[in-house]
Structure formats: C-alpha cells, structure tokens
C-alpha positions in Angstrom: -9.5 229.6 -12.8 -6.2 231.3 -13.2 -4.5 232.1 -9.8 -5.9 229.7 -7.6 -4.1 226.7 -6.1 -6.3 223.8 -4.4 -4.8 221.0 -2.4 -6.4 217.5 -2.2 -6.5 216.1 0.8 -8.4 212.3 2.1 -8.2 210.2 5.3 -9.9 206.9 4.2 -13.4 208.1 2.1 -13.4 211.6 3.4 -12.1 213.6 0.6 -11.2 217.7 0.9 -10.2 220.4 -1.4 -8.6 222.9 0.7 -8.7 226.2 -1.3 -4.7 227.8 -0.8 -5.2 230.3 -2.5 -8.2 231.8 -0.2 -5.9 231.0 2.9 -3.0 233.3 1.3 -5.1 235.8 1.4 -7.3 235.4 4.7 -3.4 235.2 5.9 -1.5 237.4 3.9 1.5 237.0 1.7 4.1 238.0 4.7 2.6 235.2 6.9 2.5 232.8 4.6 6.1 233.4 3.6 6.6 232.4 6.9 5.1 228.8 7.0 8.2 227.1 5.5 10.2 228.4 8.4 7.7 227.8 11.1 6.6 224.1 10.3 10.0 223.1 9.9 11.3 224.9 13.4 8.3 223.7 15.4 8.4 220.0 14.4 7.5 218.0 11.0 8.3 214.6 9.6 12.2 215.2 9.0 12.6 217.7 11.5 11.9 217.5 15.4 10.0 219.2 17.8 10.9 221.5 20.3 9.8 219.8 23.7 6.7 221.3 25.2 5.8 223.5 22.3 2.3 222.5 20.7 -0.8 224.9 19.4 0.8 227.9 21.2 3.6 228.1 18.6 1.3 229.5 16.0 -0.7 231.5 18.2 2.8 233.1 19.5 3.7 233.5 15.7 0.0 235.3 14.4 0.6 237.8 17.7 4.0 238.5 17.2 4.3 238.4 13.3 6.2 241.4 12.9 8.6 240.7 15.5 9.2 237.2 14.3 10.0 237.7 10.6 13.3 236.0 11.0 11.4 232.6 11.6 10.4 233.0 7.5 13.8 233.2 6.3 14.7 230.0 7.7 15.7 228.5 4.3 16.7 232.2 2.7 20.4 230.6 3.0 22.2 227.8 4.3 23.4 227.7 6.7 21.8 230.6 8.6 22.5 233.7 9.0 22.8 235.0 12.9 19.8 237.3 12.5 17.6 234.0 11.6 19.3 232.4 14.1 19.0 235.1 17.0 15.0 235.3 15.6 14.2 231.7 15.8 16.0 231.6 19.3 13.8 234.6 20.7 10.7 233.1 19.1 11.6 230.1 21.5 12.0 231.8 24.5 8.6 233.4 24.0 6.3 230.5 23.2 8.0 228.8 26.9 7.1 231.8 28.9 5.9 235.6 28.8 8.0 236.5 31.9 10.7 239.0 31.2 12.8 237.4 34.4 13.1 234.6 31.7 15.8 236.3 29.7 16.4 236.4 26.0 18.7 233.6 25.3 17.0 229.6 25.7 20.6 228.9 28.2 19.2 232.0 30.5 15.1 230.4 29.8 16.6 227.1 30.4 17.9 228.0 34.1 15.0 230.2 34.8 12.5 227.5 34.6 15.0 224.9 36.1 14.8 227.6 39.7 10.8 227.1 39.1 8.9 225.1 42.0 7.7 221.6 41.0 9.6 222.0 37.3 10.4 218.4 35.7 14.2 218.5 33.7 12.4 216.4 30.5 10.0 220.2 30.2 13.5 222.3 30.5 14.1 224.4 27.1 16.7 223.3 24.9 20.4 224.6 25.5 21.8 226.9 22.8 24.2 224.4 21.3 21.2 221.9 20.9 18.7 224.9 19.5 21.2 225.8 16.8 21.5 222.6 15.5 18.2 222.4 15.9 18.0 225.4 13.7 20.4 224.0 11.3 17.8 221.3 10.2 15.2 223.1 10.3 16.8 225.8 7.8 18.2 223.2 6.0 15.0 221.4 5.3 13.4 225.3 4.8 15.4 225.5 2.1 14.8 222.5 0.3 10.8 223.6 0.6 11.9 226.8 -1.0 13.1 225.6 -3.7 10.8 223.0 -4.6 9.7 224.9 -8.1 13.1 225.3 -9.0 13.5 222.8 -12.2 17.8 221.9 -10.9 18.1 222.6 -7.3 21.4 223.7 -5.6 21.5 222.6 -2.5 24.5 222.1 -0.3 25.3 219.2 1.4 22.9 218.0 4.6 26.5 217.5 6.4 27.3 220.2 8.9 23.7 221.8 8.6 22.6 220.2 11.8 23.4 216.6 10.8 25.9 215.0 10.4 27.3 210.9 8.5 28.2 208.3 11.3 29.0 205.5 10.0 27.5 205.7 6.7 24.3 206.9 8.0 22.6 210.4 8.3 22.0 211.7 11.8 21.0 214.6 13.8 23.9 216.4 15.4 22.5 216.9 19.2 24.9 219.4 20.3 28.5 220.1 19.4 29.0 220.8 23.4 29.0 218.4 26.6 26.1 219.1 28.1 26.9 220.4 31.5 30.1 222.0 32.9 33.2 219.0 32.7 33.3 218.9 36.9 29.8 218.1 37.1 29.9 215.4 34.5 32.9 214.0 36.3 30.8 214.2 39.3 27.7 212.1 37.8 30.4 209.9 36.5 32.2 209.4 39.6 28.3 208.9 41.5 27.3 206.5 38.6 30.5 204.3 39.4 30.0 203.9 42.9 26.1 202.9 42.5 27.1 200.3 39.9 24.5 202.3 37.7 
C-alpha cells in the first residue's frame, strides 16, 4: 500500500483508522500545508487560543485559502517573517468580524468592537503586541512540527520566540508593551489606591 499514511486513533474501546492520505487529497496539498500553521495559531496543547475564536477559524481559513497562505508558512522560519506576520494578523481580524469599519490591524478591530453596544472587554481581540507574541509561539511550535522527519533538527532557541526564562522556568511572553497608554494606568493606579482595591 505504497503512498498511504493511516493514523490510529481510540477513546477507551472505540478504535479508528483515519485514512490521511484520502484527506490530502479531498483537501489538497496547499491546504494541507497549511495545517501546521493553523492548529498551532488557533490554539493546541503548547500553544493558546485566541479568545473567541472556535469552529469559525477553519471555516474562515477553507473560504479564504488563497488569501490566507501566510497562515502555512508559520514555521517556514523562525522567527517570522512580517509577511507571515501581517497574514496571520489579517486572518484574525477576519474570523472576529466581516465588517470593513473593523480595520485591518487587531489594535484598530480591538477598538472597533470595544465602541460596539453591549461588548464585554474579556471578548475584545488581542492588541498587536500580545498577537505577535502570540504569533511567535505559534511559529515557533510550526516549526518544530515541520521538522519532525528531519533525523537532527536545528532549531533555535524557544527564548525570544514568544517565550521567554523567568526564573529558571519557560513562559509565555504576554506583551513586550504596557497595556494601555502610561496616564491611564496611572489613573487605574491612582483609583485602585484610593478604593483600597
């Protein structure tokens, strides 16, 4: 059975072969290229996901799968180049919202949907800062799926690609920036010390 590839797959006595090599082709071999990418930006087990984005992530990626090749060469190199970047951020913005008020950046999404009646902050899109960092361990674990038949791997070091060591530990890096403007966080600090909070 040369050229076929089936995965094995149980949850307690149910057992399933899942035939991969049927699924490359029902999806083709430029989608499939993609996968890496997409599972690792929209949320796996070393990687998180993107608040508020579910099952429309992949419907967003089969209808716009020409438009959003840059989501597959998340892993091409580390770190990421600015196209992947610029892609993954786009791909983003779409899967929140089809309005074109919404802008093209997740900073411009982010206060669109913040003006929106009845809009809770916990649903708001991630700021750019976050998102590339975000990006940064997504591509980083990309990459280490790309390479996964290679019999000595090269990879760099996890440092700097969207984590970072504190304290002898490996952690996400959140954001490199403060998260709001330096006189409003004065202002929530200043409100937080006069509530006792």
């Amino acid at each position: 059975m040369a050229g076929q590839l089936w995965f094995k797959t149980s949850v307690k006595d149910n057992v399933r072969y899942i035939h991969v090599h049927q699924l490359v082709a029902t999806l083709g071999v430029e989608m499939t290229k993609t996968l890496p990418g997409f599972h690792a930006l929209t949320g796996c087990d070393s990687t998180s996901a993107v608040n508020g984005i579910g099952k429309k992530a992949w419907k967003e990626l089969q209808w716009t799968a020409s438009e959003n090749q840059g989501v597959g060469q998340l892993g091409d190199t580390v770190p990421p180049s600015e196209h992947t970047v610029s892609a993954c951020e786009k791909f983003i913005c779409s899967i929140y919202t089809k309005s074109t008020k919404a802008g093209t950046t997740v900073d411009e999404l982010r206060y669109w949907m913040f003006c929106q009646k009845k809009q809770k902050n916990e649903s708001l899109s991630p700021t750019t800062d976050s998102l590339r960092q975000h990006i940064g361990r997504d591509n980083y674990q990309a990459a280490v799926w790309k390479r996964s038949l290679e019999a000595i791997v090269d990879i760099p070091p996890t440092d700097g690609n969207g984590w970072t060591f504190t304290d002898g530990h490996l952690e996400p890096a959140l954001m490199c920036k403060d998260p709001a403007p330096t006189g409003l966080l004065e202002l929530t600090e200043c409100k937080c010390e006069k509530s006792a909070c």
